[in-house]
C-alpha positions as CSV (number, residue, x, y, z in Angstrom):
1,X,0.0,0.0,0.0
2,X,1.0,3.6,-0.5
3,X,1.9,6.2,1.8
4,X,0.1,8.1,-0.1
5,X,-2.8,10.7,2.2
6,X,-1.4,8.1,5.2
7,X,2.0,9.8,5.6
8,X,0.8,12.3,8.5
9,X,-0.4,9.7,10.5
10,X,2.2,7.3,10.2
11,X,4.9,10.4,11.6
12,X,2.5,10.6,14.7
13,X,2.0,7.4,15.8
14,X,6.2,7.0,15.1
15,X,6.7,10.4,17.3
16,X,4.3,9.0,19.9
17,X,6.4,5.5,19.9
18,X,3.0,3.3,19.1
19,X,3.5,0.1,18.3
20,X,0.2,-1.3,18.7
21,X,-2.7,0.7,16.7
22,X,-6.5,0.0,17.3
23,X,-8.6,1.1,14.3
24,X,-12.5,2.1,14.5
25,X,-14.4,3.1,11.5
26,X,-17.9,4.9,11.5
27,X,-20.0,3.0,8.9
28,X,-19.0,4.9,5.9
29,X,-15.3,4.6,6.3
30,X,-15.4,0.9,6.7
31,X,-14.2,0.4,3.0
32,X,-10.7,2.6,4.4
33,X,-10.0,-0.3,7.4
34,X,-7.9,-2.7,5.1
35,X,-6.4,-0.2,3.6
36,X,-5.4,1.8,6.4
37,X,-5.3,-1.2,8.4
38,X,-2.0,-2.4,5.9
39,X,-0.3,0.5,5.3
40,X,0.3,0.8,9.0
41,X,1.2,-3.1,9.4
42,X,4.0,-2.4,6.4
43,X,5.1,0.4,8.6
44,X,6.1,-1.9,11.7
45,X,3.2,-1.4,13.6
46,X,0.8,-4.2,15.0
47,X,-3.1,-3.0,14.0
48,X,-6.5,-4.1,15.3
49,X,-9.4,-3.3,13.5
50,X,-12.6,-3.3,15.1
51,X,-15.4,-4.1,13.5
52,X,-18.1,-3.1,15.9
53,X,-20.8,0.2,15.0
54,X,-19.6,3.1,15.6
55,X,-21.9,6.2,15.6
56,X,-19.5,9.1,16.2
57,X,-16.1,10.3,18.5
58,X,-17.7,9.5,21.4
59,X,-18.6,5.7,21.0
60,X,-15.1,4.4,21.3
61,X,-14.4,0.5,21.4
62,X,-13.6,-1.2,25.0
C-alpha cells in the first residue's frame, strides 16, 4: 500500500512511539480499514481493526 494521504499519520503514531494501533471506523469509512489497516502493518506497527458500529467520536471500542 501507499503512503500516499497516510503519511501524516504514520509520523505521529512514530513520534508518539505506538506500536500497537486499534482502528475504528464509523460505517462509511469501513471500506478505508484494510487499507489503512495495511499501510500501517507495512510500517512496523501491530493494528487491530474493530469491527463493531460506531456512531460518532464518542462511541469508542472497550
Amino acid at each position: 500500500m501507499s503512503l500516499t494521504g497516510y503519511s501524516d499519520l504514520v509520523a505521529r503514531l512514530k513520534d508518539r512511539g505506538a506500536r500497537v494501533v486499534a482502528l475504528q471506523f464509523p460505517a462509511g469509512l469501513k471500506r478505508k480499514a484494510t487499507e489503512v489497516a495495511c499501510t500501517l502493518k507495512d510500517e512496523g506497527f501491530e493494528v487491530i481493526v474493530s469491527g463493531d458500529p460506531c456512531y460518532g467520536a464518542c462511541d469508542l471500542a472497550v
